[in-house]
Each structure stands twice: as structure tokens, then as C-alpha cells.
PyMOL Python script that loads the backbone (N, CA, C, O; Angstrom):
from pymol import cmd

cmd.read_pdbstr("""\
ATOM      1  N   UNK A   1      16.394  -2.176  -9.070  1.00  0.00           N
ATOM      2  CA  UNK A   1      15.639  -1.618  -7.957  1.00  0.00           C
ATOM      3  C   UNK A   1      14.155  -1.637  -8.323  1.00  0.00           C
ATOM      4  O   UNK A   1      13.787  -1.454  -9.483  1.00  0.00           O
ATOM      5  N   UNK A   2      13.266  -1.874  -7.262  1.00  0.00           N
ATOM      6  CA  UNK A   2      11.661  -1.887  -7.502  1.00  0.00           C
ATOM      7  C   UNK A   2      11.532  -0.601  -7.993  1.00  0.00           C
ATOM      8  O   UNK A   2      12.467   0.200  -7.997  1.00  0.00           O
ATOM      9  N   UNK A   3      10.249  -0.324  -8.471  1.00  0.00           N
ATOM     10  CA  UNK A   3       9.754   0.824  -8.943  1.00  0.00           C
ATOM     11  C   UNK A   3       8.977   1.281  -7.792  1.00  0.00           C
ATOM     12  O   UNK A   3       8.701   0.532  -6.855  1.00  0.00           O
ATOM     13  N   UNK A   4       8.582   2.648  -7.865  1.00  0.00           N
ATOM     14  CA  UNK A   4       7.701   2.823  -6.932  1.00  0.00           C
ATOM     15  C   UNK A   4       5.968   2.376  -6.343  1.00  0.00           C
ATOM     16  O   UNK A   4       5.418   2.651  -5.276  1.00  0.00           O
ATOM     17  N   UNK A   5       5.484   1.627  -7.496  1.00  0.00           N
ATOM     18  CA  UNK A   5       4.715   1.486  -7.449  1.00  0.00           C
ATOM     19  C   UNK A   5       4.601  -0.386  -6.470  1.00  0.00           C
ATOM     20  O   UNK A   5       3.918  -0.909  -5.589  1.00  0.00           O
ATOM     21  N   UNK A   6       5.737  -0.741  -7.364  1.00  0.00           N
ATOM     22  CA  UNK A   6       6.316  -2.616  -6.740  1.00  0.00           C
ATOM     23  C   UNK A   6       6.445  -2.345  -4.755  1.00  0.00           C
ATOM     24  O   UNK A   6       6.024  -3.108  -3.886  1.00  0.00           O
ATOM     25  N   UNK A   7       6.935  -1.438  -4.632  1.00  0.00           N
ATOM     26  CA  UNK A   7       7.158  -1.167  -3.555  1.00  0.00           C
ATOM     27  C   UNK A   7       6.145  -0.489  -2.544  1.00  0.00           C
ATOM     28  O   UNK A   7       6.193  -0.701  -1.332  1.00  0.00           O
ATOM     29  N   UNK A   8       5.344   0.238  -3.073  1.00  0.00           N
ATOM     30  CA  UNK A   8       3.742   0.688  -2.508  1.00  0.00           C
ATOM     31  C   UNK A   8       2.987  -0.838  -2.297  1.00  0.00           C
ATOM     32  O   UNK A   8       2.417  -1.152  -1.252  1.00  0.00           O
ATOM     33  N   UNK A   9       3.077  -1.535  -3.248  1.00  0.00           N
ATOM     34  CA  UNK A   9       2.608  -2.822  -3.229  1.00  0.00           C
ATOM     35  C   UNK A   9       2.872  -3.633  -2.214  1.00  0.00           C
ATOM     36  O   UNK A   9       2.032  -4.083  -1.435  1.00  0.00           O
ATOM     37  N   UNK A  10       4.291  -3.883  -2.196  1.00  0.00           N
ATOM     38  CA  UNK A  10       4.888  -4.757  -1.330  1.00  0.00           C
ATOM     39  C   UNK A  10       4.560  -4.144   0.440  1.00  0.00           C
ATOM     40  O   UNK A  10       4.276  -4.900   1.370  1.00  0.00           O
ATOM     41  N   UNK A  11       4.681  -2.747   0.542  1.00  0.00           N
ATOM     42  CA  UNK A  11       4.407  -2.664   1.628  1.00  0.00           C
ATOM     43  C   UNK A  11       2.416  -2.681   2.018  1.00  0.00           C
ATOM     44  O   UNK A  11       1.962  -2.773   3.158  1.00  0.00           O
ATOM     45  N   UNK A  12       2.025  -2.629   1.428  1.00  0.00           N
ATOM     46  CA  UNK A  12       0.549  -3.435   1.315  1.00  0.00           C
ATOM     47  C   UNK A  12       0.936  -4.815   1.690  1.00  0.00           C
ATOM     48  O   UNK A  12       1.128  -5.255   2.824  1.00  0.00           O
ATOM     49  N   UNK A  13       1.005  -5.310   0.765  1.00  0.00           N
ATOM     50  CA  UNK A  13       0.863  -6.841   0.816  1.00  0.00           C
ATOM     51  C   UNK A  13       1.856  -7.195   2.780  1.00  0.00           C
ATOM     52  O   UNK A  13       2.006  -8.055   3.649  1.00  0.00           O
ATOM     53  N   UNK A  14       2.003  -6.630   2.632  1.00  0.00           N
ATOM     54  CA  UNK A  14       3.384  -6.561   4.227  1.00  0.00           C
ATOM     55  C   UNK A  14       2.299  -6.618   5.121  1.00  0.00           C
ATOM     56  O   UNK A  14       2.034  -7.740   5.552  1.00  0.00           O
ATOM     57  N   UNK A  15       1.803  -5.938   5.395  1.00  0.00           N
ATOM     58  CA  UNK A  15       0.522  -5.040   5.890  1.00  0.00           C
ATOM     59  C   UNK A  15      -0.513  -6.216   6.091  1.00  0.00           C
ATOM     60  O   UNK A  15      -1.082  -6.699   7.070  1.00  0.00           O
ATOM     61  N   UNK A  16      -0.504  -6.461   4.752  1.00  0.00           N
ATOM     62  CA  UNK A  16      -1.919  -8.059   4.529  1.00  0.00           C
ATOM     63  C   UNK A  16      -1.714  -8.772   5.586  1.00  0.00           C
ATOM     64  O   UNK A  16      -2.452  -8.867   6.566  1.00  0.00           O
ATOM     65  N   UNK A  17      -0.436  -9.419   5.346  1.00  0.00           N
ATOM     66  CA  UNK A  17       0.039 -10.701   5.857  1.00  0.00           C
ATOM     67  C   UNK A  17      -0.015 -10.834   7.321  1.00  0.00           C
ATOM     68  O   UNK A  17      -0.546 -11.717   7.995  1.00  0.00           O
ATOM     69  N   UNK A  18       0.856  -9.438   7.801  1.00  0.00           N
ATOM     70  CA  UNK A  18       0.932  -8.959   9.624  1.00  0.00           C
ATOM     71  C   UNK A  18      -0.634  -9.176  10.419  1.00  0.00           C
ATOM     72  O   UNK A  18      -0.899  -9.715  11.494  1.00  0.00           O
ATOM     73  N   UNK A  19      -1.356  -8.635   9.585  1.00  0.00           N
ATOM     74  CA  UNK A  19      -2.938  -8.415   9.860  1.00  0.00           C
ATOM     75  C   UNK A  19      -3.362  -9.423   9.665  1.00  0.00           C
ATOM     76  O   UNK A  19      -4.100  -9.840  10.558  1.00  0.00           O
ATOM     77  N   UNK A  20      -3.150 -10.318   8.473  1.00  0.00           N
ATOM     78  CA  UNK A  20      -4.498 -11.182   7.886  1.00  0.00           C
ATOM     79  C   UNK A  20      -5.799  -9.876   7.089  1.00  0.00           C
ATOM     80  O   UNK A  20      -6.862 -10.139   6.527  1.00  0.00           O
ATOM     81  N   UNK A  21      -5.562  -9.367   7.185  1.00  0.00           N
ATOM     82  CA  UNK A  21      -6.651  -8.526   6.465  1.00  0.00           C
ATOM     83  C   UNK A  21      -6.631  -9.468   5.125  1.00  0.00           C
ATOM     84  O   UNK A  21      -5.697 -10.172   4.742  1.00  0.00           O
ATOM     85  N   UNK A  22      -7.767  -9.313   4.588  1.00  0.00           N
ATOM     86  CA  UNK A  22      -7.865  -9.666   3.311  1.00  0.00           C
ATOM     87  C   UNK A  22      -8.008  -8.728   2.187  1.00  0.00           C
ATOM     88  O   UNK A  22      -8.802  -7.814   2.410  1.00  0.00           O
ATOM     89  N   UNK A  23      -7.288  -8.723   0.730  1.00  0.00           N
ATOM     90  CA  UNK A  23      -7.106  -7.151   0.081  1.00  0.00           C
ATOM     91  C   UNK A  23      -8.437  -6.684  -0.411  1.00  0.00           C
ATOM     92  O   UNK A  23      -8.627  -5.500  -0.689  1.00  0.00           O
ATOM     93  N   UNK A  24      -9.387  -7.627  -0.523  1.00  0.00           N
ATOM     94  CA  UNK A  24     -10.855  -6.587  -0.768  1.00  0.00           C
ATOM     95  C   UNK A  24     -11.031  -5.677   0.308  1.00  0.00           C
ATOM     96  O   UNK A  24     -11.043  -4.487  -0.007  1.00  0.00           O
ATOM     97  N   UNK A  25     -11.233  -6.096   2.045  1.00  0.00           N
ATOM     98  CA  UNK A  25     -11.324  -5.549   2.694  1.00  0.00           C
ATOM     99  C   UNK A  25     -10.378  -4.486   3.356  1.00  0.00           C
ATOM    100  O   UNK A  25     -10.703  -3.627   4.174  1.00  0.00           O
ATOM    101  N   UNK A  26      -9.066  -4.743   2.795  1.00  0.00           N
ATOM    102  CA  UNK A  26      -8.293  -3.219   2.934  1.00  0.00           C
ATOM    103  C   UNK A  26      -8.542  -2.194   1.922  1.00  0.00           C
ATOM    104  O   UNK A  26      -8.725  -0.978   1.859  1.00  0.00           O
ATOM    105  N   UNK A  27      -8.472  -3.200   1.170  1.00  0.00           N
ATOM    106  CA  UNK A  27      -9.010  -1.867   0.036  1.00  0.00           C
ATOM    107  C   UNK A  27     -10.301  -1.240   0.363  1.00  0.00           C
ATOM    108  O   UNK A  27     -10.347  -0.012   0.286  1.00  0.00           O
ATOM    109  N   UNK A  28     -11.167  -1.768   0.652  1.00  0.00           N
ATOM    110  CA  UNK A  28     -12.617  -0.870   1.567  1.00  0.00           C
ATOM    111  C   UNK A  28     -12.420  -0.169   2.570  1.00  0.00           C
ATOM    112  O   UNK A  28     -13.080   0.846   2.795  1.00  0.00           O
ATOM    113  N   UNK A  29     -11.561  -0.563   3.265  1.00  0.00           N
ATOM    114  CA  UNK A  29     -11.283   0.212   4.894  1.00  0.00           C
ATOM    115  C   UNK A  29     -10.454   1.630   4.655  1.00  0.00           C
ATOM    116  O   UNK A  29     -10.735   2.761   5.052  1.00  0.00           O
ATOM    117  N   UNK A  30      -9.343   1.167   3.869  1.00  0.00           N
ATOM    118  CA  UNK A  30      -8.391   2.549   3.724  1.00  0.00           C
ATOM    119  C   UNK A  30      -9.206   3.130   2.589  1.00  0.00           C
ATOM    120  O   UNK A  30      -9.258   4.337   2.826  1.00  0.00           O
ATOM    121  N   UNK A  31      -9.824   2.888   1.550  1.00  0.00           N
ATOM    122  CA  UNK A  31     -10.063   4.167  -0.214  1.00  0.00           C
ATOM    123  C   UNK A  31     -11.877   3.779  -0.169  1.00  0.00           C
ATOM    124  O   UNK A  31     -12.578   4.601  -0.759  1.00  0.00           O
ATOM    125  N   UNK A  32     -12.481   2.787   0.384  1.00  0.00           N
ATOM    126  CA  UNK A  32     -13.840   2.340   0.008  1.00  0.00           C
ATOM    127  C   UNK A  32     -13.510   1.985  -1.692  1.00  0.00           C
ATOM    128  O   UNK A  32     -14.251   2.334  -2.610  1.00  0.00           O
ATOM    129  N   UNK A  33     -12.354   1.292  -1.838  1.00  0.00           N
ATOM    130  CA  UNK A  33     -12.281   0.871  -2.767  1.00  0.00           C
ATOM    131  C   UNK A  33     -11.844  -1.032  -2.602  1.00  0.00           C
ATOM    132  O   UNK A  33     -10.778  -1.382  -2.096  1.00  0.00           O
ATOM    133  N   UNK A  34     -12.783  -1.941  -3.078  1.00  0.00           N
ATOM    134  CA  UNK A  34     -12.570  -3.607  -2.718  1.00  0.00           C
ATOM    135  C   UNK A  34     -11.299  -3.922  -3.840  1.00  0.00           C
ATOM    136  O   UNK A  34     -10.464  -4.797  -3.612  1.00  0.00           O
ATOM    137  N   UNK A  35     -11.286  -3.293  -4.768  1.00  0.00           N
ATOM    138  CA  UNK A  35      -9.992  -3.390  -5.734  1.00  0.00           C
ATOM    139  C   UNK A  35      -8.985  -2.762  -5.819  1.00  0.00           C
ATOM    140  O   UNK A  35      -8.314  -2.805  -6.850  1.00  0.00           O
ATOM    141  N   UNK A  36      -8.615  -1.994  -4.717  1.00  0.00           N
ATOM    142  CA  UNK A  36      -7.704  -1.353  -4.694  1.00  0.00           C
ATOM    143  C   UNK A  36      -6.850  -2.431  -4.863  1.00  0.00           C
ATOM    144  O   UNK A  36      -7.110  -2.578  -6.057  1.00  0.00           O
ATOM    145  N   UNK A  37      -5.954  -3.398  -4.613  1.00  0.00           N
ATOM    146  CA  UNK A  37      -5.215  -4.315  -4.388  1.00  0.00           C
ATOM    147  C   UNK A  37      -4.987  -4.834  -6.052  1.00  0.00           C
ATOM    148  O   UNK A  37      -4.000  -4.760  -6.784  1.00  0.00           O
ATOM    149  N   UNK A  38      -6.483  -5.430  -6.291  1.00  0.00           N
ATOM    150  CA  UNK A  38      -6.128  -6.113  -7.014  1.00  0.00           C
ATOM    151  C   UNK A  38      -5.589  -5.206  -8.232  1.00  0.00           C
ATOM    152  O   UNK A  38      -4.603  -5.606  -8.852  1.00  0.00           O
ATOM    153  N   UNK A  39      -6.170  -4.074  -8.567  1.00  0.00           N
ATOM    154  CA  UNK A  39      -5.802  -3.535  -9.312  1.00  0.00           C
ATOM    155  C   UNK A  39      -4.296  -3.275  -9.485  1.00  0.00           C
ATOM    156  O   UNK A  39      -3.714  -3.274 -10.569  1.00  0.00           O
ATOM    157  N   UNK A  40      -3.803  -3.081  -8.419  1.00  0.00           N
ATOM    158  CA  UNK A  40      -2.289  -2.786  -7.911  1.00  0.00           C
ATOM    159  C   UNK A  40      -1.239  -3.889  -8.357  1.00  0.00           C
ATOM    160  O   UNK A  40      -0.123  -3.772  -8.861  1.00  0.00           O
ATOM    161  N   UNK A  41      -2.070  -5.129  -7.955  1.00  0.00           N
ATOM    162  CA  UNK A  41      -1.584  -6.459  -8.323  1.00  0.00           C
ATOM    163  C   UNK A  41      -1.086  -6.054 -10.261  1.00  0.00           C
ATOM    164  O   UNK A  41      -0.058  -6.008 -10.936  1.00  0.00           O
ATOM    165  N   UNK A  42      -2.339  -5.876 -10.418  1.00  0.00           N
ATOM    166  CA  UNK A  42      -2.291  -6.027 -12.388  1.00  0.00           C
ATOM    167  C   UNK A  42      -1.604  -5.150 -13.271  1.00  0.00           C
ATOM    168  O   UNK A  42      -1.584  -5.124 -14.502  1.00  0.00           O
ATOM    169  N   UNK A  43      -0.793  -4.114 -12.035  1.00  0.00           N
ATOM    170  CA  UNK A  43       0.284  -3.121 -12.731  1.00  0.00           C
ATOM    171  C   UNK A  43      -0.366  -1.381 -12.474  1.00  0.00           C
ATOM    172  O   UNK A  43       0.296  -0.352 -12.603  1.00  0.00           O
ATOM    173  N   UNK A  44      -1.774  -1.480 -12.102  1.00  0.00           N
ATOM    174  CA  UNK A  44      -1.784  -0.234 -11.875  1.00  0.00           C
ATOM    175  C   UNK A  44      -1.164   1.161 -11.532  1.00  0.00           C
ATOM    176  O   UNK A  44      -0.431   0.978 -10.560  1.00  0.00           O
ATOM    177  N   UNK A  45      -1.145   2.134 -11.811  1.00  0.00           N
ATOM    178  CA  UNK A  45      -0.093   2.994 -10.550  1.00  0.00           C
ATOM    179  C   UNK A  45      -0.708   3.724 -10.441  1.00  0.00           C
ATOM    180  O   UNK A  45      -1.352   4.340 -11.290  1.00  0.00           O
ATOM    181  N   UNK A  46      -0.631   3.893  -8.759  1.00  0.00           N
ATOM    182  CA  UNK A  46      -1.277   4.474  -7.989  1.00  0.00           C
ATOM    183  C   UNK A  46      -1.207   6.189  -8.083  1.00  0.00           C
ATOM    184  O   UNK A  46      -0.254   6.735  -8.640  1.00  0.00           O
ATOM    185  N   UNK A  47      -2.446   7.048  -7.407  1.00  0.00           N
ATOM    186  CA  UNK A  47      -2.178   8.738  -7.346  1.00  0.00           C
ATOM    187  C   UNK A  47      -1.457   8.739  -6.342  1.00  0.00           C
ATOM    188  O   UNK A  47      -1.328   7.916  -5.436  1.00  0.00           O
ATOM    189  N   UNK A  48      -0.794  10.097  -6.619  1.00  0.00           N
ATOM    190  CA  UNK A  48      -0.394  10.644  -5.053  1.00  0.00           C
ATOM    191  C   UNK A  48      -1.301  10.634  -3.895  1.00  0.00           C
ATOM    192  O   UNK A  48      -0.873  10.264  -2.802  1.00  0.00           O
ATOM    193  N   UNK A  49      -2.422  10.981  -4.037  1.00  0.00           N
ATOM    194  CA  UNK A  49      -3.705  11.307  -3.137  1.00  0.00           C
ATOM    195  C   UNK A  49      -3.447   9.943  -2.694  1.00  0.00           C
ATOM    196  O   UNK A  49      -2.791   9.741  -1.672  1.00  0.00           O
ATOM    197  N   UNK A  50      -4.099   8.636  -3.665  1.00  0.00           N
ATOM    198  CA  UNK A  50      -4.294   7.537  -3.099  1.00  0.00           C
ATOM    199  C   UNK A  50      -3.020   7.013  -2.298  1.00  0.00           C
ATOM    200  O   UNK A  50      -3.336   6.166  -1.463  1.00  0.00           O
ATOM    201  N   UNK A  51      -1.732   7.291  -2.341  1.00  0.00           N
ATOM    202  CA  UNK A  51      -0.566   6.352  -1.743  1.00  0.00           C
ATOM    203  C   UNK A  51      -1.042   7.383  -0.331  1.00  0.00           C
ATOM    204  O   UNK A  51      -1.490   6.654   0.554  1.00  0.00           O
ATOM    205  N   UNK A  52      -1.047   8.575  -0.008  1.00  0.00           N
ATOM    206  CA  UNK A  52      -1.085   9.162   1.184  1.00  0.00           C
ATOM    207  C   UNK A  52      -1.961   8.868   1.883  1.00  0.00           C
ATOM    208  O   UNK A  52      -1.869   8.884   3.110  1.00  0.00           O
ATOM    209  N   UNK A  53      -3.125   8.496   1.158  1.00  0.00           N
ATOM    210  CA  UNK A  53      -4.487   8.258   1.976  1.00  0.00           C
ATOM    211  C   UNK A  53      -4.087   6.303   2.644  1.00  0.00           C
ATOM    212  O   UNK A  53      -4.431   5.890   3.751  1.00  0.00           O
ATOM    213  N   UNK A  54      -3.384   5.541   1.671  1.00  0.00           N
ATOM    214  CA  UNK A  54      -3.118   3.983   2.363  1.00  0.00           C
ATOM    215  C   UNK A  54      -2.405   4.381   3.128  1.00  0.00           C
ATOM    216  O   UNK A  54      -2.938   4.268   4.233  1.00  0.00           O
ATOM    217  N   UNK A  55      -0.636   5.176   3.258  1.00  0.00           N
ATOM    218  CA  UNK A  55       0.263   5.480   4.002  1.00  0.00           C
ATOM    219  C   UNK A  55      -0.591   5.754   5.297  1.00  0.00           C
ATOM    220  O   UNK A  55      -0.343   5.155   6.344  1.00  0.00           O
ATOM    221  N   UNK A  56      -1.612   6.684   5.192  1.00  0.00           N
ATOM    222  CA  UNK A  56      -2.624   6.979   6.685  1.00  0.00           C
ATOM    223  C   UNK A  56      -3.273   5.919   7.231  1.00  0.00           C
ATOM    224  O   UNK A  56      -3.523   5.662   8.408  1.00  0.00           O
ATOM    225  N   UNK A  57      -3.535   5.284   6.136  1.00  0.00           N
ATOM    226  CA  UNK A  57      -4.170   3.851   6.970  1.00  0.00           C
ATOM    227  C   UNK A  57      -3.604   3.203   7.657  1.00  0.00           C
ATOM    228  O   UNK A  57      -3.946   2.750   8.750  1.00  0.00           O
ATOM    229  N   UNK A  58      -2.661   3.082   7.091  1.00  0.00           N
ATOM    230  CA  UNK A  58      -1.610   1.633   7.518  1.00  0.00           C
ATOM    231  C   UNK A  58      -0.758   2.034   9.007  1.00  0.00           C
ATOM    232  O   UNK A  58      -0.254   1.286   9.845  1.00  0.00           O
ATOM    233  N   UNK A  59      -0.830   3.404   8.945  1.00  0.00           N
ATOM    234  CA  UNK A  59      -0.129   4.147   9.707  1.00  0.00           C
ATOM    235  C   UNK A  59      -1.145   4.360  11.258  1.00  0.00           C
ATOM    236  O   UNK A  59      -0.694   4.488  12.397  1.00  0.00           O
ATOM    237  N   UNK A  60      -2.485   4.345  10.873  1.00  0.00           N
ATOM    238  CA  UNK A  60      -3.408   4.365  11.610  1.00  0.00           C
ATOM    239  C   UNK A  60      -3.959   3.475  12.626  1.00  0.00           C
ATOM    240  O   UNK A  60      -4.427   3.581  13.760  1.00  0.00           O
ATOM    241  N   UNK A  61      -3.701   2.473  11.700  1.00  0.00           N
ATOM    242  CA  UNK A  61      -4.271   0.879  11.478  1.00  0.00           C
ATOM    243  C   UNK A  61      -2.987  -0.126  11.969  1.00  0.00           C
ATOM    244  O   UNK A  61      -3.294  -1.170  12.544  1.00  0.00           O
ATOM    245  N   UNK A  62      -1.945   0.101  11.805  1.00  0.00           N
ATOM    246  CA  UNK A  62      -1.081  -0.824  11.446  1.00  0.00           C
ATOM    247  C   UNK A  62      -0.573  -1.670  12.901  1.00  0.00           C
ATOM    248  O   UNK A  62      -0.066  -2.792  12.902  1.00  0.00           O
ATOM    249  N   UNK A  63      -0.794  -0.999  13.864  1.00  0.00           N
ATOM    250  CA  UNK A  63      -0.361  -1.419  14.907  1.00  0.00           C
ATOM    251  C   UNK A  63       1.405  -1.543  15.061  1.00  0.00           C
ATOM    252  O   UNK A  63       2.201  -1.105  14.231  1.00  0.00           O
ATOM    253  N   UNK A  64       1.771  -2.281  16.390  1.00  0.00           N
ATOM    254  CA  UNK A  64       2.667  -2.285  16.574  1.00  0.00           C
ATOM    255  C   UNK A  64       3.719  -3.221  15.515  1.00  0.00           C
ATOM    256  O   UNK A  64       3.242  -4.308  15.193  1.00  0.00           O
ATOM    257  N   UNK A  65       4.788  -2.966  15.079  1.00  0.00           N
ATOM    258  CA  UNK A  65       5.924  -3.666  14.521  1.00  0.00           C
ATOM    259  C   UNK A  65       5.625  -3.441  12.531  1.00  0.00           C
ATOM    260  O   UNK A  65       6.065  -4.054  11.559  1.00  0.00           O
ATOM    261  N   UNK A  66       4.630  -2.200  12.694  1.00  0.00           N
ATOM    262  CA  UNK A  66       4.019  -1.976  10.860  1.00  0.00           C
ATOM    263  C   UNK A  66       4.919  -1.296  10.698  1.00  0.00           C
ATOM    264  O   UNK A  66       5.293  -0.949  11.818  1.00  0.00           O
ATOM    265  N   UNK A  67       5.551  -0.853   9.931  1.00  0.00           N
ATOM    266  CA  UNK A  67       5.970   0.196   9.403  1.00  0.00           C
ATOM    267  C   UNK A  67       5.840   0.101   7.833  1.00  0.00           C
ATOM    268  O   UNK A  67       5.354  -0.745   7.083  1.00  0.00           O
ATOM    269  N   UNK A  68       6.616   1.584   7.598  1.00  0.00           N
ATOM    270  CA  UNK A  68       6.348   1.889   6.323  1.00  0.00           C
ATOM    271  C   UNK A  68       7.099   2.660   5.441  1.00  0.00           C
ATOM    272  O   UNK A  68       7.451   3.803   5.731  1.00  0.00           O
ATOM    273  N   UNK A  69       7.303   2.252   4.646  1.00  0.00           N
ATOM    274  CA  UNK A  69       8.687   2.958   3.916  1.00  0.00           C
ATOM    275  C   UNK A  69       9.103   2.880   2.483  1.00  0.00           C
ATOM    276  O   UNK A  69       9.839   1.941   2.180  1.00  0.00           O
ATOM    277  N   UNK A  70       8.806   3.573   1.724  1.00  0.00           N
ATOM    278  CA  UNK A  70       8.830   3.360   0.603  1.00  0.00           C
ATOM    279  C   UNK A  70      10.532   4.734   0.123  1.00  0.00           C
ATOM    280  O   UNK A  70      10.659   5.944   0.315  1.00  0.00           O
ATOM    281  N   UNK A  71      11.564   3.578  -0.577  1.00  0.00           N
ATOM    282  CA  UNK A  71      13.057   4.306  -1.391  1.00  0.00           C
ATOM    283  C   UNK A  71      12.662   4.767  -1.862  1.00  0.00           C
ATOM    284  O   UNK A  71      11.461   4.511  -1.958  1.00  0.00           O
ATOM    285  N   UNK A  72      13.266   6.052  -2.745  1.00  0.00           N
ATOM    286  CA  UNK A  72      13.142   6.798  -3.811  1.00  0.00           C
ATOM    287  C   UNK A  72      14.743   7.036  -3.865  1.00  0.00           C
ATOM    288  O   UNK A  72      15.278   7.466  -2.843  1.00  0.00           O
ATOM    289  N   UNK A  73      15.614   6.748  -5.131  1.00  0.00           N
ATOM    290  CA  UNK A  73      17.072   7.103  -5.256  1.00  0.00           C
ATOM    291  C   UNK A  73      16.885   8.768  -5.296  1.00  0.00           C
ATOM    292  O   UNK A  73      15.876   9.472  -5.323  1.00  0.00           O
ATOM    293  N   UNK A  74      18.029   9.014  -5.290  1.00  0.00           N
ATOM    294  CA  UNK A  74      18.462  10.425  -5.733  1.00  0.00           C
ATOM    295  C   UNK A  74      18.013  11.312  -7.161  1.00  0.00           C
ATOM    296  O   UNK A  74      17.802  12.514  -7.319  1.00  0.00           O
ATOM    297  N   UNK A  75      17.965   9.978  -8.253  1.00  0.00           N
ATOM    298  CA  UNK A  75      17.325  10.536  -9.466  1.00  0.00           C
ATOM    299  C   UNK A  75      15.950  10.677  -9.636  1.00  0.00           C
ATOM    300  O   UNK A  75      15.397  11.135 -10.636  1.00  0.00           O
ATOM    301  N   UNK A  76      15.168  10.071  -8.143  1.00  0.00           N
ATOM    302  CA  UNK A  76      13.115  10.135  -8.413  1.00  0.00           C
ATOM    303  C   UNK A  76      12.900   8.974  -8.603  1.00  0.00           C
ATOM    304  O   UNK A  76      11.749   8.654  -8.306  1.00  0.00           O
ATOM    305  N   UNK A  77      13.822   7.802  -9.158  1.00  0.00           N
ATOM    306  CA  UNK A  77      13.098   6.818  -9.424  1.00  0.00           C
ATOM    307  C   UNK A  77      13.291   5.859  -8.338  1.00  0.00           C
ATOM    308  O   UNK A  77      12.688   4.786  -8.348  1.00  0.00           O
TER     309      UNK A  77
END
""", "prot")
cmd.dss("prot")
cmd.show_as("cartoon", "prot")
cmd.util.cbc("prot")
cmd.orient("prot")
């Protein structure tokens, strides 16, 4: 199973693709951060603060057919 962080990712990158956004410029729009992405890309893991604040974006932003959804099993992981 992805980790949570593979999966914060993936629904980004989901997000990218639907849009065309490009990840410097999501990363500016949702945190005023141009690396949010890439950083994410290179294994980073993300805060709580920061996943709620993209979840709002995307959620904001995302238009019709976005969604968003990130598993968590029964044990947290």
C-alpha cells in the first residue's frame, strides 16, 4: 500500500494533469511555495497544516470531476 505521503502526491499530480497547472505554479497558488511539488517529488513529507491547506486548494480550485481522497488503514498507516 502507498504511504501517505505517495498518495498526497499522487492526488497532486491528479490535480496537475486535470488542470494542466504546472507544479511551480500550484505550488505558488495553494502554499506561495514554487517547490512545493518538487520537493514532494524528492521524498519530502509533508505537515499536517500543509496537506489541509493543498486539500483546500484543490477543493477550491479543483473544479468539476476533482476529487480527493487520501486511505489511511485501520493501523494509521
Amino acid at each position: 500500500m502507498p504511504t501517505f505521503t505517495e498518495q498526497f502526491l499522487a492526488a497532486i499530480e491528479g490535480y496537475l494533469r486535470r488542470t494542466g497547472t504546472k507544479p511551480t505554479e500550484f505550488g505558488r497558488q495553494a502554499l506561495g511555495d514554487p517547490s512545493l511539488v518538487l520537493n514532494l517529488r524528492r521524498g519530502r513529507s509533508p505537515r499536517l497544516k500543509t496537506v489541509e491547506r493543498v486539500i483546500d486548494f484543490i477543493r477550491r480550485n479543483g473544479g468539476p470531476g476533482v476529487e480527493f481522497s487520501i486511505g489511511v488503514d485501520q493501523d494509521g498507516k
